[in-house]
N, C-alpha and C positions, 0 to 999 in steps of 0.2 A: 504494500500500500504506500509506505514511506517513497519508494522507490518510483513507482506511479505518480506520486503529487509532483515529486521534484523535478522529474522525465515531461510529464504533460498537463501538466496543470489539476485542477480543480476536479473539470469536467470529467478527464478519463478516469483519475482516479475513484470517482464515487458512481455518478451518472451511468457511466458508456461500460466499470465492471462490472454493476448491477443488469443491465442489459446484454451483457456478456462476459457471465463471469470463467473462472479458470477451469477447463473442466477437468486438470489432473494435479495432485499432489506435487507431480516435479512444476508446474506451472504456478503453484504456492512457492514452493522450497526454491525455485529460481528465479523468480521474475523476468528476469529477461527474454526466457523460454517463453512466457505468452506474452511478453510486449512485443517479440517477433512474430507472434502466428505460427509457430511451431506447432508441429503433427507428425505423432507418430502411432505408424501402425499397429491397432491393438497386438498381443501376441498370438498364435494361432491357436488354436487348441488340437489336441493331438485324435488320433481318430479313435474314439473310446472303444467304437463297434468291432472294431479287429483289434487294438490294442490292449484294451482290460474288458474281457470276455466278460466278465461277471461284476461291472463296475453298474451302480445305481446312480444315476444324478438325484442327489436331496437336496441340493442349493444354487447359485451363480452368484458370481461377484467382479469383484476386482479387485486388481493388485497394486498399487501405487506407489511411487519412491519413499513416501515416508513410511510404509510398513518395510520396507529391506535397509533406512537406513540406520547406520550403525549408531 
């Protein structure tokens, strides 16, 4: 946020995040990562139906930088 008001004033920091905010933890934990427009490809997921024969899906989610960082 700090980093948004000094970068682009007022507007983008409050107004223009609320209208588009960060949609990933590294775009929190970097800033700079969403003040460029950066995008990256979610990861794939692997083919569960030949891979884990006997795998149940019971949930979905996501993985984001601040749960791996250290």
């Amino acid at each position: 946020m700090v980093n948004l008001l000094r970068k682009n004033g007022r507007e983008r920091a409050f107004a223009a995040v609320l209208a588009n905010p960060p949609h990933t933890t590294r775009q929190i934990m970097e800033p700079e990562t969403y003040l460029s427009g950066e995008k990256i490809e979610p990861m794939r997921v692997p083919a569960f139906g030949r891979d884990f024969k006997n795998y149940q899906k019971f949930d979905i989610g996501a993985m984001g930088e601040f749960d791996v960082a250290c």
